[in-house]
C-alpha positions as CSV (number, residue, x, y, z in Angstrom):
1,X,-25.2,-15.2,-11.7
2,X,-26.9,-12.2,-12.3
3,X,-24.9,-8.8,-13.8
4,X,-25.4,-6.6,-9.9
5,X,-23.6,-9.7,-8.5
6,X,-20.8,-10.6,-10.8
7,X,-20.2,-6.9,-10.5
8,X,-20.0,-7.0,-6.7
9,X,-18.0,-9.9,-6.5
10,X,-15.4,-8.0,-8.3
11,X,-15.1,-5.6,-6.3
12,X,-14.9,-7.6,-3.6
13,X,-11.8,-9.3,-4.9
14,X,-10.7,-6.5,-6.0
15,X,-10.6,-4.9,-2.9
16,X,-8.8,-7.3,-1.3
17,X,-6.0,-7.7,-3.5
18,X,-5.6,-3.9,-3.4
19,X,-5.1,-3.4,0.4
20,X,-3.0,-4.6,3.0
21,X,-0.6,-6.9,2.8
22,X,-2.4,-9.9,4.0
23,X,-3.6,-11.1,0.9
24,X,-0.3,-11.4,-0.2
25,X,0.4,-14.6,2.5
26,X,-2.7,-15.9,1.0
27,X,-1.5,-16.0,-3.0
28,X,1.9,-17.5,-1.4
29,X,3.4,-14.0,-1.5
30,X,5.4,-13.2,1.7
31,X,6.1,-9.1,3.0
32,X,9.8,-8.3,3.7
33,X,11.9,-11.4,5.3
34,X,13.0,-10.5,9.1
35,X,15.8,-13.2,8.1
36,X,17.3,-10.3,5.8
37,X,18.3,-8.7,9.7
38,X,19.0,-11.3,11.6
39,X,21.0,-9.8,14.5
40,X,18.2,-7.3,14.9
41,X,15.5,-9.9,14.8
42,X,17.2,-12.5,17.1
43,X,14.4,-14.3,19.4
44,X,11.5,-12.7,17.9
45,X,8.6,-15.6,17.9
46,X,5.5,-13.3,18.9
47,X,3.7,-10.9,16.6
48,X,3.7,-8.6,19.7
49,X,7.6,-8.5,19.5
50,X,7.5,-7.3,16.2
51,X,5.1,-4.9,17.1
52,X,7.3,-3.5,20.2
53,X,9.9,-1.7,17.0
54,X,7.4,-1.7,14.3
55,X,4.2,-0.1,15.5
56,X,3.6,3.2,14.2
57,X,3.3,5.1,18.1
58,X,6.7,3.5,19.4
59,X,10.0,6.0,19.4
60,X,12.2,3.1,17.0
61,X,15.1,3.9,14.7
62,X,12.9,0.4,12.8
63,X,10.2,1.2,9.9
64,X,6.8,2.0,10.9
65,X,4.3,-0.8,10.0
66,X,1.5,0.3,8.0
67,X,-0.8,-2.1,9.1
68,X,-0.7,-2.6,13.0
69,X,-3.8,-3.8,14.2
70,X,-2.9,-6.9,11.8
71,X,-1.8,-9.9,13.8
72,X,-0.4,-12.3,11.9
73,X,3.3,-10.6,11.4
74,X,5.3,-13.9,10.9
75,X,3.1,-15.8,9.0
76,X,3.9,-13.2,6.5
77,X,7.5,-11.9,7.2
78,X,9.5,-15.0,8.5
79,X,10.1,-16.6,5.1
């Protein structure tokens, strides 16, 4: 492999270990656990539910999700 590819490769990795939080589900690393609430979280199965409190435009007492357009909320946050 040539220097000018290695070099791009890195930064490709990198990259994505640096942003978002999806590349943590995909080392086996999981975002916060909705099982620390619950009560709150009681019948949530949909990534839209999660979205309905979490999403950064909704009037919600619950923390803003940096990363909305993501799907994939309970692959990463039901463990």
């Amino acid at each position: 492999m040539n220097r000018f590819a290695g070099i791009v490769m890195f930064c490709a990795v990198m990259s994505t270990l640096a942003t978002g939080c999806a590349y943590r589900y995909y080392l086996g690393m999981h975002g916060p656990s909705i099982k620390s609430s619950l009560d709150i979280h009681q019948g949530v199965e949909k990534d839209r539910d999660c979205l309905d409190c979490h999403h950064p435009d909704q009037a919600s007492e619950a923390p803003p999700t940096t990363h909305p357009r993501f799907t994939g909320c309970l692959k990463c946050h039901s463990s």
